[in-house]
C-alpha positions, 0 to 999 in steps of 0.5 A, a space after each residue: 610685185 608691181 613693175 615700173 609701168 605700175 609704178 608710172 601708172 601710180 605716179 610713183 614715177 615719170 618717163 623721164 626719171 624711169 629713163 634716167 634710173 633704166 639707164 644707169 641700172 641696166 649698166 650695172 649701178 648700184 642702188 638704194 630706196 629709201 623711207 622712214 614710214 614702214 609701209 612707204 613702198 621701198 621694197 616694191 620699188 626697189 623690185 621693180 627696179 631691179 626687174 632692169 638689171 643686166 642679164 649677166 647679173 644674176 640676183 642674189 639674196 645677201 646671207 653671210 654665205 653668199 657675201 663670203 662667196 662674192 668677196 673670193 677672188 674671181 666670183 662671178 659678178 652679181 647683183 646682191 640683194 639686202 632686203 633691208 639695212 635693220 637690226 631685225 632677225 630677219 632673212 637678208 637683213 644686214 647691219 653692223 659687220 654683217 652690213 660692213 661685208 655686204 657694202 665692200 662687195 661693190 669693190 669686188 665687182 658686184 652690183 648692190 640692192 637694198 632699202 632703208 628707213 631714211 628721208 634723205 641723203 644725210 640720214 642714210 649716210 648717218 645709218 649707214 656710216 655713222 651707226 654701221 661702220 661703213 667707210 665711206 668709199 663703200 658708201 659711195 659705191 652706191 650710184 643711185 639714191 632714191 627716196 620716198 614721199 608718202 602723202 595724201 590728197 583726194 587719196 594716198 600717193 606714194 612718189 619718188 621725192 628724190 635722187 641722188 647720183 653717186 660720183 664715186 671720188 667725190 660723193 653723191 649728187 642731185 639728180 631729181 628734186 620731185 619735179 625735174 631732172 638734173 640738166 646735166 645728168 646727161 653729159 659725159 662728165 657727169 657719167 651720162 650718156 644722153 643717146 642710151 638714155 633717150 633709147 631707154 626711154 622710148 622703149 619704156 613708151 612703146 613697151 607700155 603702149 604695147 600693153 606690158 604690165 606684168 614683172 615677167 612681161 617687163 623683164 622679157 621685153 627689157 632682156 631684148 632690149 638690152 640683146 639688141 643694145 649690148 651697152 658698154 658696161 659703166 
């Protein structure tokens, strides 16, 4: 498993959108990696990411009995864990009902994980709405949307090529295009908060220059970092 200073080291990444995906992740939001290729890095990264998730939500995979567990009034709040939205027999592989379950736990209180083979925003929504069933409020309930791109040039890169920010009345909006941030994606009015984003990433910076690498070191340093923040949850 590779952490996010693996991911900035490979250029999957920058400081600004690790920041930016710290930000809201390590509050709570939810979140879903996306590629078509098999192979393309979306379960990697999606660790690695969830490697910044609160303290107070503990990461559980989705089998039927634990999403029948979190949709019982008064269940603890988690961050629950699909490893990918596929028809496969696989372990915490979601699709049809079994999916529809999964996605109405964010309304429940809990924080969602999850990959898929999709580009783009439209793809994912046709996936999962269209072939699946899920209402659309559901759908937007994921506040992060973060796609692959696969490629080569002197060698194989694998960077993050697009994000899109979930506004849960209104849909899912850009936030990184490949090569710069949304200039608003800091404003209140968008969700933002710019000084706990800035926070987030001059720890990112020193944690790094520190020498941190491992998932266990990274998680240990950003446990402290959020003891010492206590942000407001979103």
């Amino acid at each position: 498993m590779l952490s996010v200073f693996d991911l900035l080291e490979a250029g999957t990444l920058d400081l600004d959108l690790a920041a930016c995906l710290m930000a809201r992740i390590s509050r709570g939001a939810s979140f879903m990696v996306g590629a078509s290729p098999g192979g393309a890095g979306k379960t990697t990264v999606m660790a690695a990411l969830l490697n910044l998730a609160p303290a107070d939500r503990p990461l559980t995979a989705a089998t039927a009995e634990s999403v029948r567990s979190g949709r019982q009034a008064g269940s603890v709040p988690r961050c629950y864990i699909c490893h990918e939205v596929g028809r496969g027999h696989y372990f915490s592989y979601l699709w049809g009902e079994a999916l529809r379950e999964y996605c109405a736990l964010a309304g429940c209180g809990h924080m969602l994980a999850t990959n898929l083979h999709a580009d783009d925003l439209d793809e994912t929504c046709s996936q999962v709405c269209g072939q699946n069933g899920v209402p659309l409020d559901d759908f937007r309930c994921f506040d992060l949307l973060v796609f692959l791109r696969v490629g080569a040039g002197t060698g194989p890169y694998r960077r993050i090529a697009k994000v899109y920010c979930g506004d849960r009345g209104h849909g899912h909006r850009l936030l990184f295009d490949g090569a710069s941030l949304a200039p608003d994606l800091d404003s209140p009015g968008r969700g933002g908060d710019a000084v706990y984003v800035r926070r987030c990433r001059e720890f990112l910076e020193q944690t790094h220059a520190a020498g941190a690498r491992t998932i266990e070191q990274t998680r240990r340093a950003v446990l402290g970092f959020l003891s010492a923040c206590t942000p407001a949850a979103s």
